[in-house]
C-alpha positions as CSV (number, residue, x, y, z in Angstrom):
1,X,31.2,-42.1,-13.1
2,X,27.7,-43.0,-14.7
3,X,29.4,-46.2,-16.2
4,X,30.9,-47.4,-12.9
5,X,27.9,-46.7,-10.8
6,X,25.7,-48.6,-13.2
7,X,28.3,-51.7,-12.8
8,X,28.1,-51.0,-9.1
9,X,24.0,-51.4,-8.9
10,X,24.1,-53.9,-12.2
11,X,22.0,-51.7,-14.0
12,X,23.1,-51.4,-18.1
13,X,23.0,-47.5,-18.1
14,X,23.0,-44.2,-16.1
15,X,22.4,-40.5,-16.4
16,X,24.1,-38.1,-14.0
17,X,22.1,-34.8,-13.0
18,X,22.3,-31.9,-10.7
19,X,20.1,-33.8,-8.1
20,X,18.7,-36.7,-6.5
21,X,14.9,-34.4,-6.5
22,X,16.1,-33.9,-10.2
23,X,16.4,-37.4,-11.0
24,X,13.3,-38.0,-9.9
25,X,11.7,-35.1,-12.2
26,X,14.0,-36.6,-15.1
27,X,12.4,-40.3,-14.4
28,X,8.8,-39.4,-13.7
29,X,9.1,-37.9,-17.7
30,X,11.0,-40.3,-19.4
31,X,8.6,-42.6,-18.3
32,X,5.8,-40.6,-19.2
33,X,7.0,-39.8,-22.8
34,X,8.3,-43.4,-23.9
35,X,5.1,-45.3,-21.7
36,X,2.8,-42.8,-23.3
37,X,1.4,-42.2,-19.8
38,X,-1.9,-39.6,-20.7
39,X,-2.3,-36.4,-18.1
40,X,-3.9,-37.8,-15.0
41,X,-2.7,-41.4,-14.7
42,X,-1.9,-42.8,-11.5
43,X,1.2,-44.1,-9.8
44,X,1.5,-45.5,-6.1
45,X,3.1,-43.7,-3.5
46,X,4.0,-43.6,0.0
47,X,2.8,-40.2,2.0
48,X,6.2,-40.5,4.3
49,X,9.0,-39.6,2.3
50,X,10.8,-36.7,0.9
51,X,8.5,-34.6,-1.2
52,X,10.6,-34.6,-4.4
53,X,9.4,-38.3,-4.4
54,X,5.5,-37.4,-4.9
55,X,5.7,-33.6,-6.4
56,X,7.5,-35.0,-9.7
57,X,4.6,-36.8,-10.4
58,X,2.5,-34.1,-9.8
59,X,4.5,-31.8,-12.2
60,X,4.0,-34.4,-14.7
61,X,0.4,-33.9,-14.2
62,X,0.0,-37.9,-13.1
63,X,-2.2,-38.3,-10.2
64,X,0.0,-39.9,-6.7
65,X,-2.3,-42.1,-4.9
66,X,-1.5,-42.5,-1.4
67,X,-0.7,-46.3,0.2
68,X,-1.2,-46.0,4.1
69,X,2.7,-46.8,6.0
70,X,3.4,-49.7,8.3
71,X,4.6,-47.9,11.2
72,X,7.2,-50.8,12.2
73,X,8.8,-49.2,8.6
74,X,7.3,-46.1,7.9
75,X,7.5,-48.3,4.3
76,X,3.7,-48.0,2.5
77,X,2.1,-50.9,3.5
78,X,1.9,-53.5,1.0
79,X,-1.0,-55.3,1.7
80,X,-2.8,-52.3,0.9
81,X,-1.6,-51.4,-2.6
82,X,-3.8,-53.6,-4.3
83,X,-7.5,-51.2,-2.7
84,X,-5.9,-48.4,-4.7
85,X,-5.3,-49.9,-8.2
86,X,-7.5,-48.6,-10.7
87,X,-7.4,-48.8,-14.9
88,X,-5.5,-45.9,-14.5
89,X,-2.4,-47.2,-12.0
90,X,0.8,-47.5,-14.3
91,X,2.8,-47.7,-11.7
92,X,4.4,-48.6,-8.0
93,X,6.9,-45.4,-7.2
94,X,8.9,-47.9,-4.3
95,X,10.7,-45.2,-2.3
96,X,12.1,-47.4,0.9
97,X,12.3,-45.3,3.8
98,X,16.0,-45.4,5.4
99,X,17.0,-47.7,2.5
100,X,14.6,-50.2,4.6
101,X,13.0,-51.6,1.4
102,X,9.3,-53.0,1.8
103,X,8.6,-56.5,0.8
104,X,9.2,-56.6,-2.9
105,X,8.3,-60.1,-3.6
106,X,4.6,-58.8,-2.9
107,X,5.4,-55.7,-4.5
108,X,6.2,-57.8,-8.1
109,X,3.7,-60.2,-8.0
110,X,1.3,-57.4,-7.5
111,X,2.9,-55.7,-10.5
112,X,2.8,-59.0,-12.5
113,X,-0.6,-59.4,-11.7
114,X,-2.0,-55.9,-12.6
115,X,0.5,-55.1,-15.2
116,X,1.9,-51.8,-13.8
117,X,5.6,-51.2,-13.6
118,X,8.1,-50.8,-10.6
119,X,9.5,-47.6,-10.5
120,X,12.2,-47.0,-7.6
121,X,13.1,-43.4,-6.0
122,X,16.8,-45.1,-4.4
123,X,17.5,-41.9,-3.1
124,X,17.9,-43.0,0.7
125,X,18.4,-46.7,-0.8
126,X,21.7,-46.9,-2.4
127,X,23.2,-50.1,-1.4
128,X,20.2,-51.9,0.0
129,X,19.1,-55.4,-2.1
130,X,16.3,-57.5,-1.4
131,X,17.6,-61.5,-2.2
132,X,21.2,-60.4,-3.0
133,X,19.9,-58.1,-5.6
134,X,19.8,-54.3,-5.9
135,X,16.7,-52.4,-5.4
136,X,17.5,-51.2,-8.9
137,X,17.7,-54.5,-10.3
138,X,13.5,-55.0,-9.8
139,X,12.7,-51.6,-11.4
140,X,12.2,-50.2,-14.5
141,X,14.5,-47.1,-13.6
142,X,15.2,-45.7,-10.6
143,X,16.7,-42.6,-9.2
144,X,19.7,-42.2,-6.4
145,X,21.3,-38.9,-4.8
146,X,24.5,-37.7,-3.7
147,X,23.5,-35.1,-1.4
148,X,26.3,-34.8,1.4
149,X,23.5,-36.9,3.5
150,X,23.2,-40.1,1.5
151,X,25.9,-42.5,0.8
152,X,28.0,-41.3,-1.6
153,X,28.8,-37.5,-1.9
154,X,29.7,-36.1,-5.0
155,X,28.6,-32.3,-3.0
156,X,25.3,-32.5,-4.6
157,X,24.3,-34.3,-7.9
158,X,21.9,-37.4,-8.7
159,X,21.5,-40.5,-10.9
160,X,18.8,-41.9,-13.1
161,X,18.9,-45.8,-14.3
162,X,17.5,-47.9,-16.3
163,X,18.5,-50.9,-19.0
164,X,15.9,-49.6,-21.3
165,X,17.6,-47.4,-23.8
166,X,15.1,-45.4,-24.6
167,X,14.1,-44.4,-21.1
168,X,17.5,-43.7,-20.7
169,X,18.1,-41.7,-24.2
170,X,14.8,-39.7,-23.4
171,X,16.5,-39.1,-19.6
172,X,19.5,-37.3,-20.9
173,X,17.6,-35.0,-23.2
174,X,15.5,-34.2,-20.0
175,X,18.5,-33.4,-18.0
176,X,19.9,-31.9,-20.7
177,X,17.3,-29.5,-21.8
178,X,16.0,-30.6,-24.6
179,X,19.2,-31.7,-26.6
180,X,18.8,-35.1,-28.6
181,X,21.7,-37.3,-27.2
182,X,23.3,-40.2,-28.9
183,X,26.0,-40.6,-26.2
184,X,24.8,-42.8,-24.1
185,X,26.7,-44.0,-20.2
């Protein structure tokens, strides 16, 4: 399953765990251990969302700073990211509301410009692309769900992805408490 639904979102590799609010966790700290992100640095993040998006970087003790929405999306508004960047932003947490995604071409050259990273919480997303791509396809790693609500079901279960290896290796030890893993979907 994690090797198909990497081929289905053209992402290299994928880690299957119990939840798409557990993916999320999982992401958050692979991030944080292979970035080297210190306690207290700061990633962007919409207020409207589900709250597993925003209290995994809180657990991770990173800092969420809030981007006002658009109303029109409920989507942060993107014209406003670049008021809350700081030396401490390592990162744009994209979590498009309704799998409605926000404008990404601002969202990258934003990211080019200030050298943070795109992170993407696909957990209402799955399926959506911006110019033919995948969401996943723009981000470092992202997250998806398969709570009976989102678009694929598997009862309950999540996905982290990424085609960096070593996010990815650090991901499964994560989800799998601890465990060095060498097997890798």
């Amino acid at each position: 399953f994690e090797k198909e639904f990497s081929n289905k979102i053209n992402i290299n590799h994928s880690v299957m765990v119990n939840s798409g609010s557990s993916a999320n966790l999982v992401l958050i700290g692979a991030c944080k251990n292979v970035l080297k992100w210190e306690d207290d640095d700061e990633i962007i993040v919409s207020p409207v969302g589900f709250p597993t998006t925003i209290a995994p970087i809180v657990q991770h003790r990173l800092r969420p700073v809030f981007v006002d929405i658009e109303f029109e999306t409920l989507n942060f508004n993107v014209d406003l990211i670049e008021e809350k960047i700081s030396d401490r932003t390592r990162a744009i947490f994209v979590s498009p509301v309704l799998g409605n995604p926000p404008d990404m071409d601002k969202i990258i050259s934003i990211c080019e410009k200030h050298e943070i990273l795109i992170l993407l919480d696909g957990c209402d997303s799955l399926g959506s692309k911006w110019r033919g791509q995948h969401l996943a396809e723009y981000a470092l790693v992202s997250s998806c769900s398969f709570c009976p609500a989102h678009h694929i079901s598997t009862g309950e279960g999540g996905m982290v992805s990424s085609d960096d290896m070593e996010i990815v290796k650090v991901a499964r030890s994560l989800a799998w408490w601890g465990r060095d893993c060498y097997c890798v979907g």
